[in-house]
C-alpha positions as CSV (number, residue, x, y, z in Angstrom):
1,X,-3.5,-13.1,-71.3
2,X,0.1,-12.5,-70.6
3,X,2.1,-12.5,-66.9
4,X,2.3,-8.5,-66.8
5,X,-1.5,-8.4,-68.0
6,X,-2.8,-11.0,-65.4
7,X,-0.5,-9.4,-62.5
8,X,-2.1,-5.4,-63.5
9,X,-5.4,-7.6,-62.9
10,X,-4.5,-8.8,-59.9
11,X,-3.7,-5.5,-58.4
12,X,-7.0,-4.0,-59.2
13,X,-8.8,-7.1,-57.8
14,X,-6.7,-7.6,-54.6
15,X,-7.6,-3.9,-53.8
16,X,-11.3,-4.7,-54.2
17,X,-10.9,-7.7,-52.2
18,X,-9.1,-5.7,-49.4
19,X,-11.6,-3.4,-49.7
20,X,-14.7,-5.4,-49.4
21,X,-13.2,-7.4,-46.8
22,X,-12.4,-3.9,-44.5
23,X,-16.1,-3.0,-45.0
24,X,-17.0,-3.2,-41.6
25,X,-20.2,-1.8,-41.5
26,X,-21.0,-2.7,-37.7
27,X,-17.6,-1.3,-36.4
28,X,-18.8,1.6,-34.8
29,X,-21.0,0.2,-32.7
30,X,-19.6,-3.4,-32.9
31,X,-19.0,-3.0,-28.5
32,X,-22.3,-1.5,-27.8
33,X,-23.6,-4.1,-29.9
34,X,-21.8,-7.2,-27.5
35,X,-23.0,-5.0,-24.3
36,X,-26.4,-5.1,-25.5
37,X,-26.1,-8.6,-25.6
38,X,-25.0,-9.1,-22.0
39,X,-21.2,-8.9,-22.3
40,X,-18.9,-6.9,-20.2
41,X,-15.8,-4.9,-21.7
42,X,-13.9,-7.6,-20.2
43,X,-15.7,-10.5,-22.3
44,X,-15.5,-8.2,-25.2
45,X,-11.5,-8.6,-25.1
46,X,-11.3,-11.8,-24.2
47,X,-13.2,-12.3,-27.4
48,X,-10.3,-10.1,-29.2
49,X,-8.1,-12.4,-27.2
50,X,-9.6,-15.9,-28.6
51,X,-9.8,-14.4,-31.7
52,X,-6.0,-13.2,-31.7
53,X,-5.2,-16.7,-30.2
54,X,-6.4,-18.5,-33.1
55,X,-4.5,-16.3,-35.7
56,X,-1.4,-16.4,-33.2
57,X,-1.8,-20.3,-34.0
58,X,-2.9,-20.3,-37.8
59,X,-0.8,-17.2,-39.1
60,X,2.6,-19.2,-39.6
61,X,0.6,-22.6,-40.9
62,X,-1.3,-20.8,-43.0
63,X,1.0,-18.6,-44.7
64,X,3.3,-21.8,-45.6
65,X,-0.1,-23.5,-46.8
66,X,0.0,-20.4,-49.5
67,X,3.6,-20.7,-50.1
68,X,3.0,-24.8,-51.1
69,X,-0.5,-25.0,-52.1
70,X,-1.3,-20.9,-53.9
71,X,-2.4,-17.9,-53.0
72,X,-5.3,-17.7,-55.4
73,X,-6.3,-21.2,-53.3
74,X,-5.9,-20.2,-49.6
75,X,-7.5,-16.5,-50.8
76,X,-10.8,-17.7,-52.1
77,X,-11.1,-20.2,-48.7
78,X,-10.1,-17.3,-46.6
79,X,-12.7,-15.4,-47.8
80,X,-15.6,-17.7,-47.7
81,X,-14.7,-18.7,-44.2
82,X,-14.3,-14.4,-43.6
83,X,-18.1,-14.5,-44.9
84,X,-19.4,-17.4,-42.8
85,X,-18.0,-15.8,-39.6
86,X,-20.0,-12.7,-40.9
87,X,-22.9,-14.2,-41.0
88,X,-22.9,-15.7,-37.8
89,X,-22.3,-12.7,-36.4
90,X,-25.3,-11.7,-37.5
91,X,-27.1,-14.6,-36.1
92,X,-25.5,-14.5,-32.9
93,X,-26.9,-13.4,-29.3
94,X,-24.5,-14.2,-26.5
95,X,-20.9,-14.9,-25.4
96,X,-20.8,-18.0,-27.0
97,X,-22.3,-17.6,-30.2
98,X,-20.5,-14.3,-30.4
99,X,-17.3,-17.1,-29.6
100,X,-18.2,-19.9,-32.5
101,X,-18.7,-16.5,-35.1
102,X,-15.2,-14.8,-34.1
103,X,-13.6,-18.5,-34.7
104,X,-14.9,-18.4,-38.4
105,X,-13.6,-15.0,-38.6
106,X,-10.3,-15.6,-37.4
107,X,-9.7,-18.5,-39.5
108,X,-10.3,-16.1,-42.6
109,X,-8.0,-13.6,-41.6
110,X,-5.1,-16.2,-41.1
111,X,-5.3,-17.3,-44.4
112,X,-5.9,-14.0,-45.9
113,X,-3.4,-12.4,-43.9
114,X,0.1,-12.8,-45.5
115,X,-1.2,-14.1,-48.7
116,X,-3.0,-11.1,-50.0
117,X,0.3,-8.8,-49.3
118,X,2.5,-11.9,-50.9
119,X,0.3,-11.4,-53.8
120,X,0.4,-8.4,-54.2
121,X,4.0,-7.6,-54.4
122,X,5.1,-10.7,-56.5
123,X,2.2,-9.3,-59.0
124,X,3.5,-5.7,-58.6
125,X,7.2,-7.3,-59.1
126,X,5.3,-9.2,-62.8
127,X,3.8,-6.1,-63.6
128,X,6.0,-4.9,-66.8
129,X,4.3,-1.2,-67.3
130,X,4.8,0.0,-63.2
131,X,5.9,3.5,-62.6
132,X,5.2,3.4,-59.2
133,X,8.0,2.6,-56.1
134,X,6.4,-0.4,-53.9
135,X,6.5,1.8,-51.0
136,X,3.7,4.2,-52.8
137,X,1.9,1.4,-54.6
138,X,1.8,-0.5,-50.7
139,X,0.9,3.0,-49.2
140,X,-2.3,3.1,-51.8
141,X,-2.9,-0.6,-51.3
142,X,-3.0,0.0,-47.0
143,X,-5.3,2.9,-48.0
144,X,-7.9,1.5,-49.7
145,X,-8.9,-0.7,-46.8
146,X,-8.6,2.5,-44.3
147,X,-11.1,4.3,-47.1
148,X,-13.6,1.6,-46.8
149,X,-13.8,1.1,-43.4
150,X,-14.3,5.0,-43.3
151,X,-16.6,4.7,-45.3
152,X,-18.6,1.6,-43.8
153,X,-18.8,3.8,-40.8
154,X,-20.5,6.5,-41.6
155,X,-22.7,3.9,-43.5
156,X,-23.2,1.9,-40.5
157,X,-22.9,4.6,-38.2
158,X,-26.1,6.1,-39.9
159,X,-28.0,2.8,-40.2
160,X,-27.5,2.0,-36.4
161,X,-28.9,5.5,-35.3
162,X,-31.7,5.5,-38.1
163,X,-32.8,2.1,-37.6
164,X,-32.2,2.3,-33.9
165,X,-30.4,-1.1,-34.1
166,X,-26.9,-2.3,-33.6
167,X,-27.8,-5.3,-35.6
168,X,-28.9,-3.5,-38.2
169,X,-25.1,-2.9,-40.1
170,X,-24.7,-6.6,-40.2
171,X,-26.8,-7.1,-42.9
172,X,-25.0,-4.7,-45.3
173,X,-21.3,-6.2,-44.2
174,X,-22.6,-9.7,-45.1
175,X,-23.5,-8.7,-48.5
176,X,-20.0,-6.8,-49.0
177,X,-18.1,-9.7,-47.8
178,X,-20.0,-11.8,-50.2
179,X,-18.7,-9.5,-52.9
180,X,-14.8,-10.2,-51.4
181,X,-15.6,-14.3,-52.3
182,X,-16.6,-12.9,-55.9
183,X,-13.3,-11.2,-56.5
184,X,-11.1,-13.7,-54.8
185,X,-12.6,-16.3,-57.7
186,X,-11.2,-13.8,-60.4
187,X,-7.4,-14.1,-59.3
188,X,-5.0,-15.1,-61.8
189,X,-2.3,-17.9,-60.3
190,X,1.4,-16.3,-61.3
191,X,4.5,-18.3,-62.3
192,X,6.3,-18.5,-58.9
193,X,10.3,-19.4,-57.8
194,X,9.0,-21.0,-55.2
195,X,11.8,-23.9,-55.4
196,X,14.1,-21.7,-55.9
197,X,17.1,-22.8,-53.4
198,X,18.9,-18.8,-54.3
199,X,15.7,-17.5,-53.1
200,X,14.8,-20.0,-50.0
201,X,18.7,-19.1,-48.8
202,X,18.4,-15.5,-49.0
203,X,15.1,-15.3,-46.9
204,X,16.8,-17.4,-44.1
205,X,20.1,-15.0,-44.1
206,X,17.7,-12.3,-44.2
207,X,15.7,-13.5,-41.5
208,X,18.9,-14.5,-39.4
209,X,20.2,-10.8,-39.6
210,X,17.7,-8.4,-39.7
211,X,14.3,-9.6,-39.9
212,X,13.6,-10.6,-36.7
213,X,14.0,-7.6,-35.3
214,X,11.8,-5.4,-38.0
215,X,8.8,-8.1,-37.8
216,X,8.9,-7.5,-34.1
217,X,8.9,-3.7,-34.4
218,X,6.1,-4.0,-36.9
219,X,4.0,-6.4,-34.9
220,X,4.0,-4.6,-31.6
221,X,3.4,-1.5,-33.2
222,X,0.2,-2.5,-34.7
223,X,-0.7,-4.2,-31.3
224,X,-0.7,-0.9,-29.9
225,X,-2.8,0.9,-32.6
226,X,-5.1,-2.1,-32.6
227,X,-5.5,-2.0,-28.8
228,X,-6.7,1.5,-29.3
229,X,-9.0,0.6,-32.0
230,X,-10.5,-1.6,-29.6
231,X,-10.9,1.2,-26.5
232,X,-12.1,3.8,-28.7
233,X,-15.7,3.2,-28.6
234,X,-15.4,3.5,-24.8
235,X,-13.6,6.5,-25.2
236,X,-16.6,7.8,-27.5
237,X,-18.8,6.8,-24.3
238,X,-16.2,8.2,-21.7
239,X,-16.4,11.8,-23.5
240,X,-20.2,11.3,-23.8
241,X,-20.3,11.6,-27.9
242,X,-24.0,11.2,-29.4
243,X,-24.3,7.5,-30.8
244,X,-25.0,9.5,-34.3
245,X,-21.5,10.7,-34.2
246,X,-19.7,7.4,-33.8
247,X,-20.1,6.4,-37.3
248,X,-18.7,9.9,-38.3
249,X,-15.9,10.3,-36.1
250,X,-15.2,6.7,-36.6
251,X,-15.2,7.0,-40.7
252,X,-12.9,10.6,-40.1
253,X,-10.1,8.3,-38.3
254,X,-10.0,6.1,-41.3
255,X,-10.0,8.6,-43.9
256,X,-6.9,10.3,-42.3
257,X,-5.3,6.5,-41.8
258,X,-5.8,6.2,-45.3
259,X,-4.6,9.2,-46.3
260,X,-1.6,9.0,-44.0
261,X,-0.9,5.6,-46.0
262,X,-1.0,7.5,-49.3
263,X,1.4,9.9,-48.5
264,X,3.9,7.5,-46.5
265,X,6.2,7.4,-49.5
266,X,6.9,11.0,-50.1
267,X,7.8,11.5,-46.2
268,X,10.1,8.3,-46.4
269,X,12.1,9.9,-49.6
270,X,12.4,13.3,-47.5
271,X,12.4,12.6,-43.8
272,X,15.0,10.6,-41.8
273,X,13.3,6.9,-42.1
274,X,14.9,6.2,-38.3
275,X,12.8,8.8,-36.8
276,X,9.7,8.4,-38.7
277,X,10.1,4.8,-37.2
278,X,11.5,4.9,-34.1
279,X,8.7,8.4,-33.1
280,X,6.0,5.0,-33.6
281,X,5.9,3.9,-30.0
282,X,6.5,7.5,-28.3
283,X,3.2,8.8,-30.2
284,X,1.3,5.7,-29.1
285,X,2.5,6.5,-25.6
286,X,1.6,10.3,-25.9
287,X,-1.8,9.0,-27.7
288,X,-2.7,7.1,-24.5
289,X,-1.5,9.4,-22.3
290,X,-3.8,12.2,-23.5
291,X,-6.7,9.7,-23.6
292,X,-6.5,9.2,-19.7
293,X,-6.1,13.0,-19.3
294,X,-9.1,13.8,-21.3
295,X,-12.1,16.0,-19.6
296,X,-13.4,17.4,-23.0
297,X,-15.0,15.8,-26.5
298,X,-12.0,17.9,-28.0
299,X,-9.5,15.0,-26.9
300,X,-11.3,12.7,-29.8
301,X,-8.4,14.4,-31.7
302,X,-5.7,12.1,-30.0
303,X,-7.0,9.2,-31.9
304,X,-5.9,10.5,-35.0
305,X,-2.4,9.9,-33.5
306,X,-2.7,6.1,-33.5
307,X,-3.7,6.5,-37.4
308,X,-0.8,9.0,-38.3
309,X,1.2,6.0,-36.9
310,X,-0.6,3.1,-38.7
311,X,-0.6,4.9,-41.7
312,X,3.0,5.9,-42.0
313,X,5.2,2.7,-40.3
314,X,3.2,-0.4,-42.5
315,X,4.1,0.8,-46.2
316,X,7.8,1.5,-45.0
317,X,8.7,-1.2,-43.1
318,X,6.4,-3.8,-45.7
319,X,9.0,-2.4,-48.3
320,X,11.8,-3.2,-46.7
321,X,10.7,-7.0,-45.7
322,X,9.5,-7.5,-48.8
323,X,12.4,-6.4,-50.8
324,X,14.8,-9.1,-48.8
325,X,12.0,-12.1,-49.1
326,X,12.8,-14.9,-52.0
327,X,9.1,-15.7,-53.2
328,X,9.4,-19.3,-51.4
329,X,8.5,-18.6,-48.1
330,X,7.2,-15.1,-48.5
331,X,3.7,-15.5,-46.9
332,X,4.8,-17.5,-44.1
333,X,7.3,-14.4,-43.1
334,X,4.8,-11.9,-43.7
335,X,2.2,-13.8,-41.4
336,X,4.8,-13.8,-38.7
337,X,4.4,-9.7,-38.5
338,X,0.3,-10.8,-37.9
339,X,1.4,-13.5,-35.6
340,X,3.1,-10.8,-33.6
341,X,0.8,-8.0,-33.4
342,X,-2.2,-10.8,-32.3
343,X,-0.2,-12.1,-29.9
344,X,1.1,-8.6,-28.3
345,X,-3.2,-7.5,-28.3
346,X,-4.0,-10.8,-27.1
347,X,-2.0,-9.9,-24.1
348,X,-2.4,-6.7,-23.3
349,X,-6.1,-6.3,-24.3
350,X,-7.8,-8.4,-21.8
351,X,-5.4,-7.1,-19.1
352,X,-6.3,-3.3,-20.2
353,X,-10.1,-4.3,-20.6
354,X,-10.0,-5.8,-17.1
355,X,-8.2,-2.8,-16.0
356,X,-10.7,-0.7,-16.9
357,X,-13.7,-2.7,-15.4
358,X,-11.9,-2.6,-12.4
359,X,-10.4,0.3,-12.1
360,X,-11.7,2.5,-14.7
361,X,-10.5,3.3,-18.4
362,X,-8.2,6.3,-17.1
363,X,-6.1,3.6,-15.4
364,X,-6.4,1.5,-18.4
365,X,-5.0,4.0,-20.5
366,X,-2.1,5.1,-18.1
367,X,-1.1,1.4,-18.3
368,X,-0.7,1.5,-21.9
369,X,1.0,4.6,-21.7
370,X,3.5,3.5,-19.8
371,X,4.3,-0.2,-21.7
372,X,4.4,1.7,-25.2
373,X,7.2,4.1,-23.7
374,X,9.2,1.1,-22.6
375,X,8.6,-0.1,-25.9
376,X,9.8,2.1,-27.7
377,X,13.0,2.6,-25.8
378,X,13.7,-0.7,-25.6
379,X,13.3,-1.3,-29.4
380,X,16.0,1.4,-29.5
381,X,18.6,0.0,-27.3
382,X,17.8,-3.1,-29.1
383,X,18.6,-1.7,-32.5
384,X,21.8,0.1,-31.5
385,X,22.9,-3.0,-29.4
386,X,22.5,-5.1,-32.9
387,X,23.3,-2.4,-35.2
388,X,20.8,-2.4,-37.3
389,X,20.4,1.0,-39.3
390,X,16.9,2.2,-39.9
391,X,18.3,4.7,-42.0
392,X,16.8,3.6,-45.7
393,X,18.5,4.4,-48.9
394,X,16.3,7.1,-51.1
395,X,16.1,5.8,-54.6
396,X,14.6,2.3,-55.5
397,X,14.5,-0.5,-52.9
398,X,16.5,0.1,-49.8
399,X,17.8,-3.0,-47.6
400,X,18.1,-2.4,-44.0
């Protein structure tokens, strides 16, 4: 089998992988299910927090153990460690054995995390026959795992109500993730520059000039649309939705994510890239406005904002990083952006969390409000202060 042939394989399997490993079957009810077990929403993000913590400490050492040892290496270890936190979760019953599961977890997603992107665009870059621009290919690539977690939750969603049990999901997300080991064995290692001293150069210029600032962007960005993530199944509670209808409405979001991902590239070549960017932390503003304001089941339509967002900022901004990145050190770089978006959660989760309990999830969601409007006018002043240009060239790869 040739480069191009093994790279085309590649693609299809990393998809699968990202795939099973976004099967979350217990998602929907994945905070009713740590209630039932004695926790309060304030131990449920403080277990978001540990497990951000640990990928805020393994995302940079991990992604330089897949730049020196391989991907197809650190891949198959993340996911059997992503399948052993699984099933622990499904043996667990209190804080702490909820604790010892999430640590398992978080150590797969380090090593996944970084690696699987890496992968994927130095076997899209070895892949002779493409006709597709990265930022569609990465669009498609984010989109798969938005599919199948809509789809886990209207699977798990249904099993939960039918079965009366939020256990009851667990058993089918074990089995998937199981499948994500399978694939991870079928990789094929590429020929990599990773000694390269041209490359290695360029990714530290690029990192001295611009990247900084773009990983930063990115990161907090997808702190804020994982924060929500995290508040929506109080939300569902708040605006008294039937427990039937979390899997549904919950499987709906992801579907749009997804589709928003799909569709990122052909707003990019026709839209101002600076506005579709910069408009990231304003939405998630308005998104948490409108969730404090909400009086009516109607206002579940805000939390397709935080997917519009999600879906549309990764693929872009992924492109451009990846197009200044040397293969030596591209993992480590990427797992900076995860680095950054666990670290901005593990901060403001447990604060908004304890906000709630204390004061009530309206207040909560003010709060956020507020911090992702000062983001995102900050992040401008910080971009025009530097000079850095979001506006992206329209044909081929576009440096920043």
């Amino acid at each position: 089998m040739n480069e191009s042939s093994a790279a085309h394989g590649n693609l299809k399997r990393l998809l699968w992988i990202r795939m099973a490993r976004s099967f979350l079957a217990v998602i929907p009810v994945v905070v009713l299910l740590f209630q039932q077990d004695g926790l309060s929403l304030a131990q449920v993000f403080l277990l978001q927090a540990w497990f951000a913590l640990q990928v805020i400490l393994l995302e940079v050492p991990s992604g330089y153990l897949s730049d020196r040892w391989g991907r197809r290496q650190v891949l198959i270890l993340g996911c059997f460690l992503g399948f052993l936190g699984d099933l622990f979760m499904l043996l667990a019953y209190d804080f702490w054995s909820y604790f010892f599961a999430e640590s398992f977890l978080a150590l797969g997603v380090s090593l996944i995390s970084g690696t699987d992107v890496a992968l994927y665009y130095e076997s899209y870059q070895a892949w002779e026959e493409k006709c597709k621009s990265f930022v569609e290919m990465s669009g498609k690539f984010m989109a798969s795992s938005q599919y199948s977690e809509a789809i886990a939750s209207a699977i798990g969603g249904f099993i939960a109500a039918w079965f009366a049990s939020y256990e009851a999901p667990l058993y089918l997300q074990v089995s998937v993730s199981f499948l994500a080991l399978i694939f991870s064995y079928q990789i094929k290692p590429l020929s990599s520059s990773k000694s390269d001293k041209v490359q290695s150069q360029k990714t530290i210029e690029f990192l001295n000039r611009r990247l900084t600032l773009l990983l930063l962007f990115l990161g907090f960005v997808n702190s804020a649309t994982l924060c929500a993530a995290w508040f929506t199944q109080p939300f569902f509670v708040e605006l008294e939705l039937p427990l039937f209808w979390f899997g549904v409405v919950w499987s709906s979001l992801h579907l749009f994510g997804g589709w928003a991902s799909s569709f990122s590239h052909r707003l990019d070549a026709r839209y101002s890239s600076s506005f579709l960017i910069h408009s990231a932390y304003f939405l998630c503003g308005a998104g948490f406005l409108l969730m404090g304001l909400a009086n009516h089941i109607s206002f579940l339509l805000v939390l397709f904002l935080f997917q519009w967002v999600r879906g549309i900022v990764n693929p872009i901004l992924l492109d451009a990083i990846n197009t200044g990145l040397g293969d030596a050190y591209r993992a480590t770089v990427l797992s900076l952006q995860s680095l950054i978006s666990r670290l901005g959660f593990g901060i403001t989760g447990p604060l908004a969390g304890f906000a709630a309990d204390l004061y009530g999830l309206q207040t909560a969601f003010f709060g956020l409000a507020a911090l992702e409007v000062l983001k995102g006018v900050l992040f401008l002043l910080v971009f025009r202060i530097f000079s850095v240009s979001l506006e992206l060239e329209k044909d081929g790869h576009k440096p920043l």
